[in-house]
MARPATI-158824 format. One line per 4 residues: number of its first residue (from 1); their letters; for each residue x, y, z of N, C-alpha, C, O. Coordinates in steps of 0.2 Angstrom, whole numbers, padded with zeros to 4 digits. Layout:
! MARPATI-158824
NUM> a> X:Y:Z:X:Y:Z:X:Y:Z:X:Y:Z ~ ...
//
This chain:
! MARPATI-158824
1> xxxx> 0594:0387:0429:0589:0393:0428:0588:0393:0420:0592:0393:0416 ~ 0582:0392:0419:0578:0393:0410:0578:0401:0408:0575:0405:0411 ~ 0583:0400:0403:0585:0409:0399:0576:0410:0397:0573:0406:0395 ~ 0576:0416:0399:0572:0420:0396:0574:0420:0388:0580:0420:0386
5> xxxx> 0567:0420:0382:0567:0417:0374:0564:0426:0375:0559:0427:0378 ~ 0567:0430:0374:0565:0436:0369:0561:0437:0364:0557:0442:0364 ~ 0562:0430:0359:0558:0431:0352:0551:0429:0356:0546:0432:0356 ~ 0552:0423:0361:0544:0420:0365:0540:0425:0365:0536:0425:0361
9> xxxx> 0541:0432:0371:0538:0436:0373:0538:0440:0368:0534:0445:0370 ~ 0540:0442:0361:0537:0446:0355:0533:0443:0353:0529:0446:0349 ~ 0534:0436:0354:0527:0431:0347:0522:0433:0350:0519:0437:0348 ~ 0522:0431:0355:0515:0429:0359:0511:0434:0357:0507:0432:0353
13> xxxx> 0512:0441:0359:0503:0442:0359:0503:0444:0350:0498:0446:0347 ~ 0509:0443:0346:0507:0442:0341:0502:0437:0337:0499:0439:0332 ~ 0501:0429:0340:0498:0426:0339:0492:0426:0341:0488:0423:0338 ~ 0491:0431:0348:0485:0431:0350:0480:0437:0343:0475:0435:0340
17> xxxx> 0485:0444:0343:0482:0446:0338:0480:0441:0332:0475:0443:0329 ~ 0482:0437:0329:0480:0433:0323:0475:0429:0325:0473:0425:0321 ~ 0473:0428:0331:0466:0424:0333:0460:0429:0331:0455:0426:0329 ~ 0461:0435:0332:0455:0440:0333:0459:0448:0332:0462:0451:0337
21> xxxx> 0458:0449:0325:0464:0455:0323:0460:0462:0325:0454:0463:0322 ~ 0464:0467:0330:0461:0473:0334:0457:0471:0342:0454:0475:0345 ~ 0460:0463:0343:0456:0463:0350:0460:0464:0355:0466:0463:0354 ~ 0459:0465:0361:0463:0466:0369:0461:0461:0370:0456:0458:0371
25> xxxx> 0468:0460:0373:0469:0457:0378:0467:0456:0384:0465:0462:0386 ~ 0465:0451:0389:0461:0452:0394:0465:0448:0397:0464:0442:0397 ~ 0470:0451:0403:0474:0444:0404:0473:0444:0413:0474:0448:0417 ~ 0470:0438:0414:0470:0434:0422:0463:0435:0422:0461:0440:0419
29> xxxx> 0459:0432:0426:0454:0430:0429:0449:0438:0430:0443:0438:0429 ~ 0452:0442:0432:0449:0448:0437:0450:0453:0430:0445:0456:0430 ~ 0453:0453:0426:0453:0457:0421:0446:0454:0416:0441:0457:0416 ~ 0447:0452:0414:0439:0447:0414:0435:0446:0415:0432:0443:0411
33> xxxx> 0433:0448:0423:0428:0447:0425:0425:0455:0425:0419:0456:0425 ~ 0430:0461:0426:0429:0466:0425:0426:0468:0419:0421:0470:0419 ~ 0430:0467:0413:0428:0468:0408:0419:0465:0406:0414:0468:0405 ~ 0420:0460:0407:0412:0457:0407:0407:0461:0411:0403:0464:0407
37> xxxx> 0405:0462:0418:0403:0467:0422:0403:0474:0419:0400:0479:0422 ~ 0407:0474:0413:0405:0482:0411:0404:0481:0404:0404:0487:0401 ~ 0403:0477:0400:0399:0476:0394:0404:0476:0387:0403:0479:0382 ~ 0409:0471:0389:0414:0468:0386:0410:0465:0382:0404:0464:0384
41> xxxx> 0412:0464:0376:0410:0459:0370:0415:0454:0369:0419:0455:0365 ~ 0415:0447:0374:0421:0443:0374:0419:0439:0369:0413:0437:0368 ~ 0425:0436:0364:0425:0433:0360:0429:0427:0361:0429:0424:0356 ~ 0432:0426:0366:0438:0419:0367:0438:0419:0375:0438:0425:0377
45> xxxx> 0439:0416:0378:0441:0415:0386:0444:0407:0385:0442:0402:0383 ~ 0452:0409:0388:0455:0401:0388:0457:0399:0396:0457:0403:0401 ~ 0458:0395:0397:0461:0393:0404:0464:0386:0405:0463:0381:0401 ~ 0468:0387:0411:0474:0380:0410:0469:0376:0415:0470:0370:0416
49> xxxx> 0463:0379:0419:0460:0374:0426:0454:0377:0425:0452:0382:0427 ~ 0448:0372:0420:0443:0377:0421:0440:0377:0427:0437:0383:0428 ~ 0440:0370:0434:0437:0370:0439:0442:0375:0442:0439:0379:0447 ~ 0446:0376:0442:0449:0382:0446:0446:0389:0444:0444:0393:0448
53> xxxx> 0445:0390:0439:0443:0399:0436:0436:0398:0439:0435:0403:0443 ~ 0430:0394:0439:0424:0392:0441:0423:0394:0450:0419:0398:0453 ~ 0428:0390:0453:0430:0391:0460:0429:0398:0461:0423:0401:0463 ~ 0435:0403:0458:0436:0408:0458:0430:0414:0458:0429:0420:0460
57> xxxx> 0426:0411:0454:0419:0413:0452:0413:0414:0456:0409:0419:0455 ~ 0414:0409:0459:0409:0408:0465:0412:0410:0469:0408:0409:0474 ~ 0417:0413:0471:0420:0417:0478:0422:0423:0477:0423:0426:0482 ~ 0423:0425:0470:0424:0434:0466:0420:0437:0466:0419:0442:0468
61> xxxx> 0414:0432:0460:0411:0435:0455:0405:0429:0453:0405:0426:0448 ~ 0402:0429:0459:0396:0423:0457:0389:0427:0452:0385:0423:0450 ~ 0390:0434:0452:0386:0437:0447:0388:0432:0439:0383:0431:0435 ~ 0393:0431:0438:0395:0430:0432:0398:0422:0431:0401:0420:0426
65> xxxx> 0396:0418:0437:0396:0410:0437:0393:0408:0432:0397:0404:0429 ~ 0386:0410:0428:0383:0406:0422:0387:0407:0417:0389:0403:0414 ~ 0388:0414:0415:0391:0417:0410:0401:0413:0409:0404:0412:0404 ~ 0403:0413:0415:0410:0410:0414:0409:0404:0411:0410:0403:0406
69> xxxx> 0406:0398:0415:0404:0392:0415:0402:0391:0406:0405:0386:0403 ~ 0398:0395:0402:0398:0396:0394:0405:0395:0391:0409:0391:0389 ~ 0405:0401:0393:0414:0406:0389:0420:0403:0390:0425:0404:0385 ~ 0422:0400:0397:0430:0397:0396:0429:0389:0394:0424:0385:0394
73> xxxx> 0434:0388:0391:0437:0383:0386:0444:0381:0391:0448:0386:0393 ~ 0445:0375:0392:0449:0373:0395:0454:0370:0390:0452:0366:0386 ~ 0461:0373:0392:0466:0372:0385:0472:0368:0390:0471:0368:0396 ~ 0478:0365:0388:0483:0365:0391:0489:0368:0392:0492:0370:0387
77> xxxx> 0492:0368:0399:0496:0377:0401:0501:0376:0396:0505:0381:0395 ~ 0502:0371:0391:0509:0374:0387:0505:0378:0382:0507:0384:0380 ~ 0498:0375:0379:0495:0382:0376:0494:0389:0376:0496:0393:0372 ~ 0491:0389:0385:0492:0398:0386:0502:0399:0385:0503:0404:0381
81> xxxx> 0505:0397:0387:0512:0400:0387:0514:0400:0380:0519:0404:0378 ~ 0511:0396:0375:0512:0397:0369:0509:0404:0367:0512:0408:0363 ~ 0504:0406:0369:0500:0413:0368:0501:0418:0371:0499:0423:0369 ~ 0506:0418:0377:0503:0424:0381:0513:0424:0384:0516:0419:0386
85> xxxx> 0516:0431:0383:0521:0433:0385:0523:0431:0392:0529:0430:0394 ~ 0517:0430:0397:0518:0427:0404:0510:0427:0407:0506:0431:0409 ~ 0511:0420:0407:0503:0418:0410:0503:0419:0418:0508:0418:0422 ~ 0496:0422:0419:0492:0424:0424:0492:0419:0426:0492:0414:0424
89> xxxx> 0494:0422:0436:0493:0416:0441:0488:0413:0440:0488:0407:0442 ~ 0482:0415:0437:0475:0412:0438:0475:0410:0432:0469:0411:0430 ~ 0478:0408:0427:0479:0405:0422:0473:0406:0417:0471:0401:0415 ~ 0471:0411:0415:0464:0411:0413:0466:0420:0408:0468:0425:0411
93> xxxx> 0465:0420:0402:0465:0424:0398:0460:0424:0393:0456:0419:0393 ~ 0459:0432:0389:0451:0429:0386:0453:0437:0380:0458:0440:0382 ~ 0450:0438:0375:0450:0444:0370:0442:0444:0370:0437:0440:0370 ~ 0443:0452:0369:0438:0456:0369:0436:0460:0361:0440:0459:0357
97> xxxx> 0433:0463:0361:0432:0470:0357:0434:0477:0360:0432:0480:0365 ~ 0438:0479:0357:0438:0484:0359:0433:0492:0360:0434:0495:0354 ~ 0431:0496:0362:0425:0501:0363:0425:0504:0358:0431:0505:0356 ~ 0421:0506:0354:0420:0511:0350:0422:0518:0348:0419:0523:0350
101> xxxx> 0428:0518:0345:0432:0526:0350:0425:0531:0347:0423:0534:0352 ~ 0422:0532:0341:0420:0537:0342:0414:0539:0349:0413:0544:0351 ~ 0411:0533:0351:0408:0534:0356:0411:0536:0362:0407:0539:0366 ~ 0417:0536:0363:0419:0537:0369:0424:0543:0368:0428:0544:0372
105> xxxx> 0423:0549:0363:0423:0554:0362:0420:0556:0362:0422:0562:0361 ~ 0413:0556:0362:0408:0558:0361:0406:0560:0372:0403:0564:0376 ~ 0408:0553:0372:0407:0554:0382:0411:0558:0384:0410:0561:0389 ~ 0418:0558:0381:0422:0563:0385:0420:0571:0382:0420:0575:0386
109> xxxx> 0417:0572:0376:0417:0579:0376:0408:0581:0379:0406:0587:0378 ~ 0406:0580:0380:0398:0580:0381:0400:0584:0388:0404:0583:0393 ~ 0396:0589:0387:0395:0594:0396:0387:0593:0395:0384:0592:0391 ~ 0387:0596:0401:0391:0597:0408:0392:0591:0407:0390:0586:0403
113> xxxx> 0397:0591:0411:0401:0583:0413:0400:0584:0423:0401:0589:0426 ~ 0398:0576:0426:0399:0576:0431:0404:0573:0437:0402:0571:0443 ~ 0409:0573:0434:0415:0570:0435:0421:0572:0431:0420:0573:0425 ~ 0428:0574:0434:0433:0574:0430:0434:0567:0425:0433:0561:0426
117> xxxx> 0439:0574:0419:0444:0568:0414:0451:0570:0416:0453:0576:0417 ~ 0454:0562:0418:0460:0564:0419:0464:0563:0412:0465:0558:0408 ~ 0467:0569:0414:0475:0568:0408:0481:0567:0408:0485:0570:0412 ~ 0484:0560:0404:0491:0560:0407:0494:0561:0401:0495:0557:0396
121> xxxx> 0497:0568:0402:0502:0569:0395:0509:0567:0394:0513:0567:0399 ~ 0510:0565:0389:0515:0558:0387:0517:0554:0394:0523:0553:0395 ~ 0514:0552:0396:0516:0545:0400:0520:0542:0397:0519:0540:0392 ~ 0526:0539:0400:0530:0534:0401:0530:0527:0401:0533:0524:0397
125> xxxx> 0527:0523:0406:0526:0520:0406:0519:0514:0407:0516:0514:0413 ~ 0517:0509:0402:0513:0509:0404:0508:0506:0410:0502:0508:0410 ~ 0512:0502:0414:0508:0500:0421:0505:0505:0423:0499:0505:0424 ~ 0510:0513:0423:0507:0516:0426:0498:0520:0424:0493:0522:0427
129> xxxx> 0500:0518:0416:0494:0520:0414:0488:0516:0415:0483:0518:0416 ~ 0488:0510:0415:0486:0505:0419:0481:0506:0426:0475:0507:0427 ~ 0487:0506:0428:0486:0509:0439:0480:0516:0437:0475:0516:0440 ~ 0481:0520:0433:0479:0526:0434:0470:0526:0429:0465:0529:0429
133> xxxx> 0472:0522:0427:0463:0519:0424:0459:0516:0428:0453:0515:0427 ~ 0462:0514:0434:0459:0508:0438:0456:0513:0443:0450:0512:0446 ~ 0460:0518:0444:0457:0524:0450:0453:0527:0448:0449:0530:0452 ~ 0454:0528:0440:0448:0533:0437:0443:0529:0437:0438:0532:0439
137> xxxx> 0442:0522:0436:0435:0519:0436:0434:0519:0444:0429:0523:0444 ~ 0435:0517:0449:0434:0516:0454:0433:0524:0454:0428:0524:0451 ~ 0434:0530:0455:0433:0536:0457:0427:0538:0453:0422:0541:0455 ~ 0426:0535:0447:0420:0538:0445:0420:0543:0437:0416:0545:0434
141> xxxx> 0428:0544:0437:0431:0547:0432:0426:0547:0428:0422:0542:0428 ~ 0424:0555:0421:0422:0553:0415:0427:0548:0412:0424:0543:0409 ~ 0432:0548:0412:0436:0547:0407:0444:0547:0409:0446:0550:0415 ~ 0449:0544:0402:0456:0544:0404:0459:0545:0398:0459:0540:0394
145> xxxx> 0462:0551:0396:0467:0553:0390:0474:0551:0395:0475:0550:0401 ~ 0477:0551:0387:0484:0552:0387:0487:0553:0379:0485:0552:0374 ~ 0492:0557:0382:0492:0561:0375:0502:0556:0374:0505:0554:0379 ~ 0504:0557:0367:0510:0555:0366:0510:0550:0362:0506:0550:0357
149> xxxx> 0516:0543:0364:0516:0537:0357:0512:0533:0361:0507:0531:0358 ~ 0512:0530:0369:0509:0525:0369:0502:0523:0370:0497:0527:0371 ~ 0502:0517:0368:0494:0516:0367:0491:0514:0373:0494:0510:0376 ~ 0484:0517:0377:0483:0515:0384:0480:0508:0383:0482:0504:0387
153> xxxx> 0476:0507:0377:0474:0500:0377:0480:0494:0376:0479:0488:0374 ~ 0487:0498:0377:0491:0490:0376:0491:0485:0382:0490:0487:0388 ~ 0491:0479:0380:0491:0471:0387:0493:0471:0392:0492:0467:0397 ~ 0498:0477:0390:0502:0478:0397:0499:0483:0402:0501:0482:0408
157> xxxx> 0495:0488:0399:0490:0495:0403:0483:0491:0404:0480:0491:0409 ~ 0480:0486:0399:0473:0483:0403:0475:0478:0408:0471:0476:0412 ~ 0481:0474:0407:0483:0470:0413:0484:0473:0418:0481:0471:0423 ~ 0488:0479:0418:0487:0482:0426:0480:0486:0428:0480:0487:0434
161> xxxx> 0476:0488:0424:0470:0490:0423:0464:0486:0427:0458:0488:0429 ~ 0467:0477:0428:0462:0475:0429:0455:0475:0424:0450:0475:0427 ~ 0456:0474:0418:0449:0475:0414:0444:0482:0414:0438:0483:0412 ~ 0447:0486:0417:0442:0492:0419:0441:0497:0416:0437:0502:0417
165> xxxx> 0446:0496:0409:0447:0500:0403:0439:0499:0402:0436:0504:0404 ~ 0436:0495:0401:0427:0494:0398:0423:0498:0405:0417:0498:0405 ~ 0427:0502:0411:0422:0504:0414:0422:0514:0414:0418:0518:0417 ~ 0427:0514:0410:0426:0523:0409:0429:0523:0401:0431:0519:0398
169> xxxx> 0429:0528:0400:0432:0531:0392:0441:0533:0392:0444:0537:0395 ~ 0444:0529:0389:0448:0529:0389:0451:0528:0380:0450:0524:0376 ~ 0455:0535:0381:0456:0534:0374:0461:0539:0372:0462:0543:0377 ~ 0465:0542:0368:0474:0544:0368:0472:0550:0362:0468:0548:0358
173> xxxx> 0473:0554:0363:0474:0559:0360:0478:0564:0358:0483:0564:0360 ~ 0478:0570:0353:0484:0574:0353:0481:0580:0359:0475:0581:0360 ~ 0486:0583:0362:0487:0589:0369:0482:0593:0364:0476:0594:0367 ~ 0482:0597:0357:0479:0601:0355:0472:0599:0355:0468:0604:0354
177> xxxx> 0469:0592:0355:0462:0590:0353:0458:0589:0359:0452:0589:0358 ~ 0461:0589:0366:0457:0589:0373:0450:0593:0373:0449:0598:0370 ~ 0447:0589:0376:0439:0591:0376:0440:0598:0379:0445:0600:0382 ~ 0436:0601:0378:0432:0607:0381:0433:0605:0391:0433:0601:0394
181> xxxx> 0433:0612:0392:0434:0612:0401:0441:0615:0403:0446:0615:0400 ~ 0438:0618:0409:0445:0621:0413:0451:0615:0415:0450:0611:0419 ~ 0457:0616:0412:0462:0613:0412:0466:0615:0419:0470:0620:0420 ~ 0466:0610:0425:0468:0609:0432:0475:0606:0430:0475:0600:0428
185> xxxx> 0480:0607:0429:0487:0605:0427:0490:0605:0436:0489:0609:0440 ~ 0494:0598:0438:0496:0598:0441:0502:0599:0442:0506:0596:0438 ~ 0505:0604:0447:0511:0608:0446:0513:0610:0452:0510:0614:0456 ~ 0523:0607:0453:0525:0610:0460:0523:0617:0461:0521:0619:0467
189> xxxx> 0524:0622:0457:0523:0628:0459:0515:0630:0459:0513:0636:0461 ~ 0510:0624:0457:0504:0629:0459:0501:0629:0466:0505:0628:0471 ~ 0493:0632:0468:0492:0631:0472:0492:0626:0478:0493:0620:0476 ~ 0491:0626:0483:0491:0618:0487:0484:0616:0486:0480:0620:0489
193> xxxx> 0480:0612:0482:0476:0607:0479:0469:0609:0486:0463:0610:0485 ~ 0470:0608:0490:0467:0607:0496:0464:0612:0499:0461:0612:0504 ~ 0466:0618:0496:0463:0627:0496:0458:0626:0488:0455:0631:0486 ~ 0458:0621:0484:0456:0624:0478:0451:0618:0476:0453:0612:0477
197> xxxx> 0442:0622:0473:0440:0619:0474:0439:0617:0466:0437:0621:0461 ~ 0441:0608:0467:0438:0607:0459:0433:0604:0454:0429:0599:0454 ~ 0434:0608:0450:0424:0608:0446:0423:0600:0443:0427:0597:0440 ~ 0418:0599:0445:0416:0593:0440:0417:0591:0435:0417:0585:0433
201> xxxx> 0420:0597:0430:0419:0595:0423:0428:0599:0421:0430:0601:0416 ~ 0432:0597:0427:0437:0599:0425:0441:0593:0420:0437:0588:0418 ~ 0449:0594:0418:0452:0592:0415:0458:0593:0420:0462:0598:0420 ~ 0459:0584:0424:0465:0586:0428:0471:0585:0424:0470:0583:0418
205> xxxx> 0477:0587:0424:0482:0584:0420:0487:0584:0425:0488:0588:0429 ~ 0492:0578:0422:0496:0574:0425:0502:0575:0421:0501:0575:0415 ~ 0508:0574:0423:0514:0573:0419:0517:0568:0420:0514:0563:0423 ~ 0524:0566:0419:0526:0559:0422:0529:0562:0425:0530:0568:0425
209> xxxx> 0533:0557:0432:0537:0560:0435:0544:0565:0435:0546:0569:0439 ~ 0546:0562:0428:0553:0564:0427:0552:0570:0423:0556:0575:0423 ~ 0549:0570:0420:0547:0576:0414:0541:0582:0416:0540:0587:0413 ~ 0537:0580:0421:0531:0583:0422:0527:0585:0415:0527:0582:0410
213> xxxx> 0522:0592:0417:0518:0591:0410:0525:0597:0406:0530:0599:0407 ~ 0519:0597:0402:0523:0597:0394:0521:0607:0394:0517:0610:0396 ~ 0526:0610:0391:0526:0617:0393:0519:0620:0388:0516:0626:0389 ~ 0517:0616:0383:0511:0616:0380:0505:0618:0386:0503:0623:0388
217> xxxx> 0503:0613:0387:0500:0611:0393:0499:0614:0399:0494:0616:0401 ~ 0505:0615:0402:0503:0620:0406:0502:0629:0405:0500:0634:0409 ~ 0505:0629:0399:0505:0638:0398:0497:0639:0396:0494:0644:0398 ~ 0493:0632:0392:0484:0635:0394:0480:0631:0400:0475:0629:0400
221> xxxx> 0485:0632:0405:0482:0628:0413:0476:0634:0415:0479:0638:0419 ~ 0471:0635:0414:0467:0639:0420:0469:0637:0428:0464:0638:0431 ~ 0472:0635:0430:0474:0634:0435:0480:0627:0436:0479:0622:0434 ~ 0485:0631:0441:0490:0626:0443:0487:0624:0449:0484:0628:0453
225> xxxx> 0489:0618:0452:0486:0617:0459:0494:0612:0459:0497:0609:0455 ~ 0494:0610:0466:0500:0606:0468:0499:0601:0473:0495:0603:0477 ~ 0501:0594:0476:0498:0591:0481:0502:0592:0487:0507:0594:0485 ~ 0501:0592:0493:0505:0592:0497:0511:0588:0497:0510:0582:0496
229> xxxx> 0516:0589:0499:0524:0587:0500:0529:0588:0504:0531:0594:0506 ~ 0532:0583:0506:0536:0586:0514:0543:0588:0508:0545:0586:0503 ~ 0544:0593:0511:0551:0596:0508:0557:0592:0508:0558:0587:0513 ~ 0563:0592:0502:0565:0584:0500:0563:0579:0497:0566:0575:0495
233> xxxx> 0555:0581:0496:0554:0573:0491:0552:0577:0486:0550:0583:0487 ~ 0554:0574:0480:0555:0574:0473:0548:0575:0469:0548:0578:0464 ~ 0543:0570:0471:0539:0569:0468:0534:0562:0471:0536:0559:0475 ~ 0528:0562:0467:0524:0554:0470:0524:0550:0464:0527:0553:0459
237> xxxx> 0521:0544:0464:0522:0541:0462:0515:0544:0455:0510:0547:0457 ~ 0516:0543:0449:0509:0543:0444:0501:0543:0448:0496:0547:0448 ~ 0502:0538:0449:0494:0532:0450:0493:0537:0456:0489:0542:0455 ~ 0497:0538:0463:0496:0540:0468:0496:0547:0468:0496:0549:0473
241> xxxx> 0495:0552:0463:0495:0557:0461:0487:0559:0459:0483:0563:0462 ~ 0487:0556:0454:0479:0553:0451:0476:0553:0459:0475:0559:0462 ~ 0474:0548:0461:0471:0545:0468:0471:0553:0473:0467:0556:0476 ~ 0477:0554:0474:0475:0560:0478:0471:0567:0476:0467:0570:0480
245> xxxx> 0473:0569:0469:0469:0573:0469:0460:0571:0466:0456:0576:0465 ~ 0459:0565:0465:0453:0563:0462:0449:0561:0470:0443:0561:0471 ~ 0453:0559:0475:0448:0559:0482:0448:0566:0484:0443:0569:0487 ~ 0456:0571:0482:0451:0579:0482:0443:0581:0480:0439:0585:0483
249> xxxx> 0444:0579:0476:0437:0580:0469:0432:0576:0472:0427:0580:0470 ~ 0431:0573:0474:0426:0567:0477:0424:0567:0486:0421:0563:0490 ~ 0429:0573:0488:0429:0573:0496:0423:0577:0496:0419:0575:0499 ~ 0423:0582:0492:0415:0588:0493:0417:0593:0493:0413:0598:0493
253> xxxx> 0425:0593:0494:0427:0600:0490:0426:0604:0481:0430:0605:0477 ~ 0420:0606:0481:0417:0607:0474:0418:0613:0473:0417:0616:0478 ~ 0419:0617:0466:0417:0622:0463:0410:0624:0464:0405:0621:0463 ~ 0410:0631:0468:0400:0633:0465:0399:0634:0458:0393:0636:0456
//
């Protein structure tokens, strides 16, 4: 068995940052194609197979065959593993620009708003934050705070992201600075989510599992709401938390 290099997986995206210093990471085929499809500014696309990523193309994302066919650069796989802490099955990585924060505070505070922001205050981990941007884009979200140290835009949250960071506002905050809107705090003791109807221009908030939200947070909750749960379980998962109550919000159960 080949020991895992520790120092390996800290170089790597340190090298990448010295390719293009402040860009993200855009790691695997789909993460990249997302990102482009929502108005990435890609400045590098590498790949171990370029007829392979091209294939891919034409069976994912044939909008975006002439545009890849330009942008990847065909390298060899000890290069990407030289650059990337663990290369994508789809062998294909690429740096972007990152969004503009002040604009996308600008979209998160703007009312009326016609969709919630969700918030995950101090989140733990980041896959999950990841997982939970992927649902907000796909749901339609305005937007995705999180408040505390980690950063949403780390390689490891647009990897699980799927590139999807570039398709809503996503951007880290302090608890004190949250936009304007009634604050939907999710909480075993509030109401059950499924009697209550939530406003477009809410502010859902989430906690992590182990900690829930933060006693800030929910002392200016205009409303606790709770998801349903069989007695005995502990809690859901992040991501699956998110998703259920944003298909609440998206079923037609709306505020007048």
């Amino acid at each position: 068995m080949t020991r895992h290099d520790d120092s390996e997986t800290t170089a790597a995206p340190e090298r990448w940052a010295a390719l293009a210093p402040g860009a993200v990471l855009l790691d695997g085929f789909h993460a990249l194609k997302h990102a482009l499809r929502f108005g990435a500014p890609v400045s590098m696309a590498l790949t171990s197979d370029r007829a392979a990523a091209l294939e891919l193309a034409e069976d994912l994302a044939d909008d975006l065959t002439d545009r890849l066919a330009d942008l990847l650069v065909e390298v060899p796989a000890q290069t990407l593993r030289t650059l990337l802490p663990r290369v994508h099955p789809t062998g294909v990585a690429a740096l972007a620009g990152r969004p503009d924060r002040d604009a996308h505070l600008q979209a998160l505070a703007r009312r009326p708003r016609q969709a919630p922001i969700v918030v995950l205050d101090n989140p733990r981990n980041l896959g999950n934050v990841g997982a939970v941007v992927r649902l907000a884009a796909g749901f339609g979200a305005t937007g995705v705070i999180t408040t505390g140290t980690l950063d949403p835009w780390h390689p490891n949250a647009v990897r699980s992201g799927a590139g999807l960071h570039y398709a809503t506002a996503v951007e880290r905050l302090p608890a004190e600075d949250l936009p304007d809107g009634p604050l939907y705090v999710l909480d075993p003791e509030g109401e059950d989510i499924r009697a209550v109807a939530v406003p477009d221009d809410a502010l859902l908030v989430f906690g992590s599992e182990r900690h829930g939200v933060s006693a800030e947070l929910r002392g200016r909750a205009d409303r606790l709401v709770a998801l349903p749960m069989r007695p005995q379980v502990s809690s859901y998962n992040l991501a699956t938390s998110v998703a259920m109550a944003l298909f609440h919000w998206g079923s037609g159960a709306r505020a007048d």
